[in-house]
LONUDREN-294185 format. One record per residue (C-alpha): residue in one letter; x, y, z. Coordinates in steps of 0.02 Angstrom, whole numbers. Example, Ala and Ser with C-alpha at 12.3 -4.5 7.8 and 13.67 -1.06 7.14 Angstrom:
! residues 2
a	615	-225	390
s	684	-53	357
***
This chain:
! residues 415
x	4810	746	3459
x	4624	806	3436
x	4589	955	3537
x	4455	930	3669
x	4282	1014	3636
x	4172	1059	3777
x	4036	988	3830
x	3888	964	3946
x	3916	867	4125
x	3910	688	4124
x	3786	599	4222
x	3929	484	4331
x	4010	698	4364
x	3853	745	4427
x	3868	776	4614
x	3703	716	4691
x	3711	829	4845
x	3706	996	4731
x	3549	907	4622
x	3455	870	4773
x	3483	1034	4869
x	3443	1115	4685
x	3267	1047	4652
x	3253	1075	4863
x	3274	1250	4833
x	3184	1277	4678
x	3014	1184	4743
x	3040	1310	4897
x	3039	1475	4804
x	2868	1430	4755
x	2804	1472	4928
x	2861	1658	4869
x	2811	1650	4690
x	2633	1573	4703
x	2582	1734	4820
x	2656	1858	4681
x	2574	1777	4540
x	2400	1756	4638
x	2390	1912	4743
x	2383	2097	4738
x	2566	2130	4751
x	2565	2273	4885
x	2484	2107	4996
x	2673	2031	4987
x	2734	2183	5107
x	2587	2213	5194
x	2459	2074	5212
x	2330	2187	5296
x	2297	2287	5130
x	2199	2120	5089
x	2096	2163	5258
x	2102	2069	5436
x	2191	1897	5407
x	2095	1746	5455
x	2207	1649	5584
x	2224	1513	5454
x	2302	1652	5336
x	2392	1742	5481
x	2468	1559	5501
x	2519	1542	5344
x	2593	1719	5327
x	2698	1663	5471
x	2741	1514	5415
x	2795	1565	5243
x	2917	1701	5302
x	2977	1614	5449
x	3040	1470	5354
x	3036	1534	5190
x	3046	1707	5145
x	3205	1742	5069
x	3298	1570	5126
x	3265	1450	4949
x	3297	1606	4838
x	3492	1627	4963
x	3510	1429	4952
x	3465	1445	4764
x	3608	1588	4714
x	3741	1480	4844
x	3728	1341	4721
x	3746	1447	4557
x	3923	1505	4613
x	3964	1331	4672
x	3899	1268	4504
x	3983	1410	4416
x	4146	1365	4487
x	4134	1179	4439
x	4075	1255	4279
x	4221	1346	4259
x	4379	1224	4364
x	4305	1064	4242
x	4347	1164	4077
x	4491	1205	4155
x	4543	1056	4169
x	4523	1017	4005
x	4626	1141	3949
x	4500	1254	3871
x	4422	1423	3923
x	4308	1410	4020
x	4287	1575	4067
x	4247	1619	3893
x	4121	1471	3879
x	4037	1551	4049
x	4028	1706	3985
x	3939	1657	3831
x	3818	1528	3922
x	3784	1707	4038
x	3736	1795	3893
x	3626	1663	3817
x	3541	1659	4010
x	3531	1845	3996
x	3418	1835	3843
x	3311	1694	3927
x	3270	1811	4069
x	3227	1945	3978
x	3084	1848	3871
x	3037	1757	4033
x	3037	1934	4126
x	2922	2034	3987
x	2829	1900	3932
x	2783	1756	4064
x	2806	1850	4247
x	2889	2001	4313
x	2979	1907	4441
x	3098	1818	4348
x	3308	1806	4438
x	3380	1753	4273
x	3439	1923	4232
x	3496	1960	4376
x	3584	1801	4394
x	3636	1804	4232
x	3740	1994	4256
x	3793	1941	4436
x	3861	1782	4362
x	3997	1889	4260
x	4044	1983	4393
x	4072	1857	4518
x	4181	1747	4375
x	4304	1885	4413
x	4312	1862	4605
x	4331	1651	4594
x	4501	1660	4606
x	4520	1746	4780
x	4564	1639	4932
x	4421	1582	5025
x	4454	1685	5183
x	4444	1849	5082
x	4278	1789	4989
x	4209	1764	5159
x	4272	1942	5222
x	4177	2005	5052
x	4020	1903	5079
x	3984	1976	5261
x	4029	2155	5183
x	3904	2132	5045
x	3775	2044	5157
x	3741	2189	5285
x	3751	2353	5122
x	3564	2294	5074
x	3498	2319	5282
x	3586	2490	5250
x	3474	2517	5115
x	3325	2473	5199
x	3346	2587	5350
x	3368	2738	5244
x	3224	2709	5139
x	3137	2702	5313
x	3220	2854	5363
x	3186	2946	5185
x	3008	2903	5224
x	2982	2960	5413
x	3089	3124	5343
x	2959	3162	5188
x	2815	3302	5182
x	2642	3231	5233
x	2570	3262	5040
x	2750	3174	4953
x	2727	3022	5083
x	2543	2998	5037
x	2580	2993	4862
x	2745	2887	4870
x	2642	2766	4986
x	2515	2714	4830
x	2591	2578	4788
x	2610	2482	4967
x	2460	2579	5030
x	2336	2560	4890
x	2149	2594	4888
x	2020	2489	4885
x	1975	2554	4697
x	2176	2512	4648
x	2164	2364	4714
x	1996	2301	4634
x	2079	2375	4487
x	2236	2255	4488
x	2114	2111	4521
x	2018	2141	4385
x	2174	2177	4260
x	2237	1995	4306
x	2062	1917	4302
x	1990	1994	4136
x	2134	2073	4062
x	2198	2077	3892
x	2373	1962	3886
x	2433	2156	3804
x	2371	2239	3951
x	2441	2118	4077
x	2608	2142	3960
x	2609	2328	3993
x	2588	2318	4181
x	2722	2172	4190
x	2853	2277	4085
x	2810	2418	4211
x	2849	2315	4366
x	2993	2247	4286
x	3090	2408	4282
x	3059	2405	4480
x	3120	2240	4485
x	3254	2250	4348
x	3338	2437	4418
x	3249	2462	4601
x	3281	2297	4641
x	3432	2244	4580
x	3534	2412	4661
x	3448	2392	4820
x	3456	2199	4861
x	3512	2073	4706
x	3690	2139	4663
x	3730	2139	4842
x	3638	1995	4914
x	3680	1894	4774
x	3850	1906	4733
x	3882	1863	4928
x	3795	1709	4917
x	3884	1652	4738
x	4029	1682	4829
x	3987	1611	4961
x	3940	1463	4870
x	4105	1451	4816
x	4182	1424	4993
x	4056	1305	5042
x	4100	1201	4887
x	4284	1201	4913
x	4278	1158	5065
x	4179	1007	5033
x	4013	1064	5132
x	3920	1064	4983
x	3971	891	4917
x	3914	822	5072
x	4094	783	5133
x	4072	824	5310
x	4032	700	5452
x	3862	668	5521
x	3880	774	5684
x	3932	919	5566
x	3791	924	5464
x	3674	897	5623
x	3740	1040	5717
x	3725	1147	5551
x	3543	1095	5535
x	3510	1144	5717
x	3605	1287	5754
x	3550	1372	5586
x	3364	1328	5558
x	3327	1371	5765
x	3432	1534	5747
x	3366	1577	5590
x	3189	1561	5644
x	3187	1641	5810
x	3248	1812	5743
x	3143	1781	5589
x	2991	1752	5709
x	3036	1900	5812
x	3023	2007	5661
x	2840	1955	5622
x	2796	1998	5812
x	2867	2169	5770
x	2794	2205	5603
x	2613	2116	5659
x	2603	2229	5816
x	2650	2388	5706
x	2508	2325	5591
x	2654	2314	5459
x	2668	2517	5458
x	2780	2569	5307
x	2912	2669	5405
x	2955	2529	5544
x	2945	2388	5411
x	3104	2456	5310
x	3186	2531	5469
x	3166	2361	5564
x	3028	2250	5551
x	3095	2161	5382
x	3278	2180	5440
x	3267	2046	5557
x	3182	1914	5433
x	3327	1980	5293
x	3480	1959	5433
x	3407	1778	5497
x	3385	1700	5318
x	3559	1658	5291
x	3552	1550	5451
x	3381	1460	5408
x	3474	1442	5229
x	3617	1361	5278
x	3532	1270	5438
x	3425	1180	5269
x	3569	1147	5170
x	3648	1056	5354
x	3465	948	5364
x	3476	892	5156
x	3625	838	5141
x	3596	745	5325
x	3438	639	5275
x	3558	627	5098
x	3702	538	5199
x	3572	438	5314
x	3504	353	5159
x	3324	379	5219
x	3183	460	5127
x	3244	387	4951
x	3084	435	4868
x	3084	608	4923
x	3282	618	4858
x	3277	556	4703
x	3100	663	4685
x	3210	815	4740
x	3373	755	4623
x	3260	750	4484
x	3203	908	4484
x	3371	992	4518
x	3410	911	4350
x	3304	969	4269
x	3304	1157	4348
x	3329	1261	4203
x	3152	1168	4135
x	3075	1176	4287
x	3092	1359	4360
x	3002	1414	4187
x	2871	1285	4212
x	2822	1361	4366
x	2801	1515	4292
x	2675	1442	4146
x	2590	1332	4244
x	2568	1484	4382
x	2521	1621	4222
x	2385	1472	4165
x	2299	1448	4355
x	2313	1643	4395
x	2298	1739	4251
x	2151	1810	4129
x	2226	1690	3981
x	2213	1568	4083
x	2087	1514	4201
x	2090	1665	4289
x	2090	1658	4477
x	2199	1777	4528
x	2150	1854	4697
x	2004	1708	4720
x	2138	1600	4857
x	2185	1646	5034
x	2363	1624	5077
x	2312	1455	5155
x	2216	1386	5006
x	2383	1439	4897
x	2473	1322	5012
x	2394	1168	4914
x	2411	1227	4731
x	2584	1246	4774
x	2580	1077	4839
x	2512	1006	4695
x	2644	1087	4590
x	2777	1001	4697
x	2709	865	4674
x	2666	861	4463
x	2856	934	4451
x	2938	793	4552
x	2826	658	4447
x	2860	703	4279
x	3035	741	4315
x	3051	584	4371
x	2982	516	4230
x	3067	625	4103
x	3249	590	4159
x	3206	377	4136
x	3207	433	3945
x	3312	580	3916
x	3461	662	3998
x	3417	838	4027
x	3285	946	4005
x	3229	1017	3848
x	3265	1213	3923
x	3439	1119	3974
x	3463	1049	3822
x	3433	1208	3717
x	3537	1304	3827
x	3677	1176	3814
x	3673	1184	3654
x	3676	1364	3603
x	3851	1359	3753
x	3937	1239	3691
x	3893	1249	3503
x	3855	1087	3480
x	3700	967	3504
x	3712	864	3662
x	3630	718	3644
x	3461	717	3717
x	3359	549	3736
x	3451	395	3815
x	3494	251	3722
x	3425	140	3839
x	3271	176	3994
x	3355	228	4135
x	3329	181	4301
x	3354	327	4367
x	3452	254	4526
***
């Protein structure tokens, strides 16, 4: 009997529902992204360093971290653990190792981060996705009602974190806070500075300040929010999977009260936090104590309360050409999420066309629009002759040791 050899998912395995919500959430962390690539990045924390905000742009900051701050990026890691354990229960299956076939397709997502990280944009999740993503293949074996338990344990250890940086902070001499404070507080010289670095810049110069950042991002970061944060929401992922939420096995009514319940929940607190942080003039001290706390402890509500409304409009058979627009570019996510970043590094930076710091928040709104909408297209389009991305396809390939097959035989119709 020949031994079976592993391979990529077939198109009639594919479950639509994690596609769409896929290219849902990966079009949605663009509302983050496009502000990091195109603004001073002390203006993420506190918009004010920027100066007074228009009440277009105080809209728009509103907007954006009401409804999307933080909840794409959550509904983004939920569907890498549910993907990993398909990834992983399909070999299975098979009787191979899949396990050892994850762990290798980590390490090959590892190395993609890292060149994405140091050379395209600082704010790449691939590493940390890509580390998480071994640890949590050791916990997706444990019953569902003990990956819960662990998810609301690892959910509230990053709001810890915050309130004693806020605490360290309030606790510090005068002189040490001034000079810890440079980087959310910076002057008008520092700022012009950073403008002018991503404007006119070498691409060296820009390398050196990304690689700086990135050991924030990579170190800072990761011990402070991503292992924690993330690994919940893999695991989380998980549950919702097995218990069918994900594959959009749930009635109707289900989904409905999901969208509801989480998306109003999730953006009254969320909205109550900007009240609090706006009318504290988003002072450093109350921002990590509280002000942020509230938008980080609502997300998972507004997160799930989207998955609830996608998967609805999914099972209502309405809005085809926004679904298959969405499906498309969950396909093709891999290909897409580093897209973003070139196509972001060509508008933005000095090797580019240079426009970094020359759009309001509100103006951003419509590049990032026109993204959507470019991404969706040729998606579309690219999936009528091929069956994965080329990023897929590469990645595939170095996983499984073998060349997938790329273009289709015939045009598809794509449904």
């Amino acid at each position: 009997m020949q031994k079976p050899h592993p391979a990529p998912t077939a198109l009639k395995e594919r479950i639509r529902s994690l596609d769409i919500l896929r290219g849902f959430a990966l079009l949605g962390i663009l509302f983050i992204n496009i502000q990091l690539f195109s603004l001073p990045n002390a203006s993420f924390a506190n918009p004010l360093v920027l100066g007074e905000m228009s009440s277009l742009d105080h809209f728009s900051y509103w907007f954006v971290h009401v409804f999307a701050e933080l909840k794409f990026m959550t509904i983004f890691s939920i569907l890498f653990g549910a993907g990993m354990l398909l990834f992983v229960n399909r070999l299975a299956e098979k009787e191979m190792d899949g396990a050892k076939i994850h762990i290798r397709r980590m390490m090959w997502l590892l190395l993609f981060g890292m060149i994405h990280a140091y050379f395209i944009w600082f704010g790449d999740i691939l590493v940390a996705y890509s580390i998480i993503g071994l640890i949590v293949l050791l916990m997706r074996k444990m019953k569902d009602a003990w990956k819960l338990v662990l998810v609301v344990f690892l959910y509230f250890i990053p709001m810890l974190f915050f309130y004693a940086v806020g605490g360290f902070f309030q606790t510090m001499p005068e002189s040490m806070l001034e000079e810890s404070m440079a980087e959310m507080l910076p002057s008008a010289e520092a700022l012009a500075a950073e403008i002018e670095l991503y404007q006119n810049g070498s691409w060296f110069e820009i390398f050196i300040k990304r690689a700086e950042l990135n050991i924030n991002y990579q170190v800072g970061s990761f011990f402070m929010l991503s292992i924690w944060r993330t690994t919940g929401m893999m695991l989380l992922g998980m549950v919702l999977l097995n218990q069918g939420i994900l594959s959009a096995k749930k009635t109707k009514l289900f989904y409905t009260i999901l969208a509801v319940l989480g998306i109003g929940v999730g953006a009254i607190i969320s909205h109550f936090g900007v009240q609090e942080m706006s009318e504290h003039r988003w002072e450093v001290i109350h921002y990590f104590k509280y002000g942020y706390q509230y938008n980080y402890f609502s997300s998972i509500f507004t997160s799930l309360g989207y998955i609830g409304l996608i998967i609805l409009i999914y099972q209502l058979n309405v809005l085809k050409f926004l679904m298959k627009g969405l499906e498309a570019v969950g396909r093709l996510a891999f290909t897409n999420y580093l897209c973003q970043s070139v196509i972001c590094s060509i508008i933005f930076y000095s090797y580019g066309f240079g426009l970094f710091g020359e759009f309001t928040r509100f103006e951003l709104l419509f590049w990032m629009i026109g993204i959507w909408i470019f991404q969706m297209a040729s998606s579309y389009i690219w999936l009528k002759y091929y069956r994965m991305g080329p990023l897929e396809w590469l990645w595939r390939y170095l996983t499984y040791k073998e060349k997938p097959q790329l273009r289709l035989s015939v045009k598809s119709s794509f449904r």
